[in-house]
Legacy VTK file of the C-alpha trace (Angstrom):
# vtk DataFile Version 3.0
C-alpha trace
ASCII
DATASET POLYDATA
POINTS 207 float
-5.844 -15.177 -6.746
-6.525 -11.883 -5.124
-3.030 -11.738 -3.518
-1.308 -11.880 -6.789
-4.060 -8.801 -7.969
-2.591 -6.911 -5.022
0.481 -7.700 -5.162
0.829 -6.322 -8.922
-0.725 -3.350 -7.891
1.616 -2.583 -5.104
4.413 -3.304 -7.323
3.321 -1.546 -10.565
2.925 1.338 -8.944
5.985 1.501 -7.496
8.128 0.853 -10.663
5.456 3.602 -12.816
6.451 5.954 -9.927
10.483 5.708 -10.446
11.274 3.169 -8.316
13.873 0.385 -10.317
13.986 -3.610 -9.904
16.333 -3.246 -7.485
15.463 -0.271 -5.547
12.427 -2.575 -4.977
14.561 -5.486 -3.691
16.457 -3.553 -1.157
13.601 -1.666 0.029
12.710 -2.921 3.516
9.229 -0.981 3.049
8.390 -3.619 -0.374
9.093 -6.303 1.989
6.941 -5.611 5.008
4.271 -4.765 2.324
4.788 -8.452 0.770
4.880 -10.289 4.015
1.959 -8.161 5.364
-0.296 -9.361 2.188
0.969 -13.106 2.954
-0.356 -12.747 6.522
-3.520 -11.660 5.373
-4.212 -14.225 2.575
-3.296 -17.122 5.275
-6.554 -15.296 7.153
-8.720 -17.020 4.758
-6.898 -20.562 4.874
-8.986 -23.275 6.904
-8.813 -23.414 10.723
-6.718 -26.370 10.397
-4.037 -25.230 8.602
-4.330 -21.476 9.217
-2.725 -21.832 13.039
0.235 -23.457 11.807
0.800 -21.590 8.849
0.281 -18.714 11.037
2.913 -19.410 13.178
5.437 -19.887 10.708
4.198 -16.535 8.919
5.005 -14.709 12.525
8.613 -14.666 12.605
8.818 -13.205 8.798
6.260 -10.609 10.090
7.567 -9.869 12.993
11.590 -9.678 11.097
10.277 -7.369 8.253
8.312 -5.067 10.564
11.543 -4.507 12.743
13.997 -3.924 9.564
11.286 -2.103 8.176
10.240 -0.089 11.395
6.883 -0.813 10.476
3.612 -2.034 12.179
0.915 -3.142 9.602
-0.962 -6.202 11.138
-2.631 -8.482 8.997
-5.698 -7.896 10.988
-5.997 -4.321 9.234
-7.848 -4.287 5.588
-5.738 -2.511 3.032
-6.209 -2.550 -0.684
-3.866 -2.559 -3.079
-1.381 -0.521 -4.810
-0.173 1.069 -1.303
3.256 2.941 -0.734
5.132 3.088 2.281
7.951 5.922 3.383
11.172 4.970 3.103
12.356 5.627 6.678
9.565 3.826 8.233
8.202 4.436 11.755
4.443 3.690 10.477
2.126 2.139 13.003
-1.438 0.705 11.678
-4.025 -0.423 14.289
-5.970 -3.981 14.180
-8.806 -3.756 12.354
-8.043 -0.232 10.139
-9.489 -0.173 6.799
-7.097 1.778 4.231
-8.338 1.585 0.541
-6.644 1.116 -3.033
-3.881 3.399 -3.993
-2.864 5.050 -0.746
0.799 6.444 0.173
1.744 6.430 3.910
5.104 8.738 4.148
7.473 7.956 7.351
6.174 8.581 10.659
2.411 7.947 10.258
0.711 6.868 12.958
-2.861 5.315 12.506
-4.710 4.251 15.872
-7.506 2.964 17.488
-9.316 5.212 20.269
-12.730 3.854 20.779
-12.931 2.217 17.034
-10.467 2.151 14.092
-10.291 4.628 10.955
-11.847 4.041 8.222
-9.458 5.436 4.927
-10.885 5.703 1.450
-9.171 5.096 -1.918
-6.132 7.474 -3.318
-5.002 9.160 0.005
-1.895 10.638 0.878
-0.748 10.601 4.608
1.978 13.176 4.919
5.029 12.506 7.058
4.394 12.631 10.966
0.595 12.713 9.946
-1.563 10.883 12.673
-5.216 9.948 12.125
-6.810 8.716 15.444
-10.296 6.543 16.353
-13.237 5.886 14.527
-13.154 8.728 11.992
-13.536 8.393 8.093
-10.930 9.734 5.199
-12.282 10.088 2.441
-11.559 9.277 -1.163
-9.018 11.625 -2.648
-7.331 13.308 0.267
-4.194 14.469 1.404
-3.514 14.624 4.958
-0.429 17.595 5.577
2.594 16.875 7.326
2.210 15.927 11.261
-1.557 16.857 11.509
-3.881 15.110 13.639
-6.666 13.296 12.346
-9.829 13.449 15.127
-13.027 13.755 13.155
-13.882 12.830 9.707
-12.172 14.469 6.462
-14.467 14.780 3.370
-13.786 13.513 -0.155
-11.196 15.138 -2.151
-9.745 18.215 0.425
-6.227 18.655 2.083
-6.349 19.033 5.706
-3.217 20.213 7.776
-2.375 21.187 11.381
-3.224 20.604 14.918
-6.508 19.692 15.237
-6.659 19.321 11.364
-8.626 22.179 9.297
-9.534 21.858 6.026
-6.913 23.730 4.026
-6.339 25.293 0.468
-6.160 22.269 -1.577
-7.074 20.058 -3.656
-6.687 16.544 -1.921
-4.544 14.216 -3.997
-5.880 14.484 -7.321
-2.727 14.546 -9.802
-0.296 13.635 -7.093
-0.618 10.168 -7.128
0.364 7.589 -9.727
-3.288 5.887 -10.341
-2.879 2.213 -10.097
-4.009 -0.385 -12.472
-5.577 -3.567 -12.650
-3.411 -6.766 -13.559
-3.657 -7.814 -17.211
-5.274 -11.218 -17.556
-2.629 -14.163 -17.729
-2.810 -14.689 -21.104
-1.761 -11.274 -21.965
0.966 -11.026 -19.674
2.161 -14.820 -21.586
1.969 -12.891 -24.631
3.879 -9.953 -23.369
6.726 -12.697 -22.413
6.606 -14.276 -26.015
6.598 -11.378 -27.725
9.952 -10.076 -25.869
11.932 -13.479 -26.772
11.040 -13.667 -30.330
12.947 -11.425 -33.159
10.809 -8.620 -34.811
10.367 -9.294 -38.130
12.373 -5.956 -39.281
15.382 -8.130 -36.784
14.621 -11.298 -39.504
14.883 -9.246 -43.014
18.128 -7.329 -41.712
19.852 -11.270 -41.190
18.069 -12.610 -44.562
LINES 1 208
207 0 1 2 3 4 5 6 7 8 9 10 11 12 13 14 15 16 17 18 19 20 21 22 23 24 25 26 27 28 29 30 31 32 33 34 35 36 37 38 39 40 41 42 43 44 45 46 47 48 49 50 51 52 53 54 55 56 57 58 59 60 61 62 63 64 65 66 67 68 69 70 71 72 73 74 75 76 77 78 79 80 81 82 83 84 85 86 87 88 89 90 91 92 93 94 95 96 97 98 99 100 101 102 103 104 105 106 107 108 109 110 111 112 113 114 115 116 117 118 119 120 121 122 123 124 125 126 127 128 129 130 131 132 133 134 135 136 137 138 139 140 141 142 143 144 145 146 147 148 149 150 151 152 153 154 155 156 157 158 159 160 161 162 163 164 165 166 167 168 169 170 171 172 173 174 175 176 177 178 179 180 181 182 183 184 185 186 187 188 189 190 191 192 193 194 195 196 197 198 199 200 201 202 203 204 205 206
């Protein structure tokens, strides 16, 4: 199921970039990011059942986003392996597109003036960053802290300041942990089996 791709994405690349089992479990950020991606698989659930699972998703949304401080509407498009600050205050329009691999720090503001932004794979918002309308990130930037956003950002640069400017930089290439694709099931079984049986050096040592 493509949730469960995502999902594994968002979470590996949390854990590959520090974060422990249970730094994930109290972070109100993992959550919003989990009941976000529910939201947007009940999108594709039959009329008939998608109203009234919808309602019953609402309340979860609506509870994550305001321990969270986060807006990210399952109406928005957003690929996975994606990082939110820890102090929240994001808002995402309707309808935003944000590729694989992104990292929104606290205080980003994405919005919708005449059309909603269009954000390519691997870019990092900085905090207070805001990109605004119909404009296009590309892949492998890095937006500077509390910049504005107004017309399109090409592949690979940093931009920074007030209206952003292309800047000395070199986007977001090496500051990211890339994510990674989820091993097929049978892998991750064998994974599993191979961590509850004894090695055989374990099985010579007790013979």
């Amino acid at each position: 199921m493509q949730i469960i791709d995502l999902l594994w994405r968002d979470l590996d690349r949390m854990i590959r970039s520090g974060a422990r089992p249970i730094d994930i479990l109290v972070d109100a950020g993992v959550w919003v990011v989990v009941t976000y991606r529910v939201g947007r698989a009940l999108r594709g659930l039959p009329r008939l059942l998608r109203r009234p699972a919808g309602c019953a998703h609402r309340p979860l949304d609506l509870l994550a986003g305001l321990f969270g401080r986060v807006a990210l509407p399952p109406s928005a498009e957003v690929g996975g392996g994606l990082r939110l600050g820890p102090t929240g205050g994001i808002r995402v329009a309707a309808e935003t597109y944000i590729g694989r691999d992104c990292d929104l720090a606290e205080g980003v503001t994405i919005a919708s003036s005449g059309g909603s932004p269009w954000i390519g794979d691997r870019v990092q918002l900085g905090p207070g960053a805001r990109v605004v309308g119909p404009v296009r990130v590309g892949n492998d930037a890095a937006i500077g802290p509390n910049a504005v956003v107004e017309t399109d950002v090409p592949d690979g640069v940093t931009v920074a300041g007030v209206p952003a400017r292309v800047v000395e930089g070199c986007g977001s290439r090496g500051r990211l942990v890339p994510g990674r694709r989820r091993p097929p099931l049978a892998d991750v079984l064998r994974g599993i089996v191979r961590g509850l049986l004894p090695r055989p050096t374990q099985l010579l040592l007790r013979s």
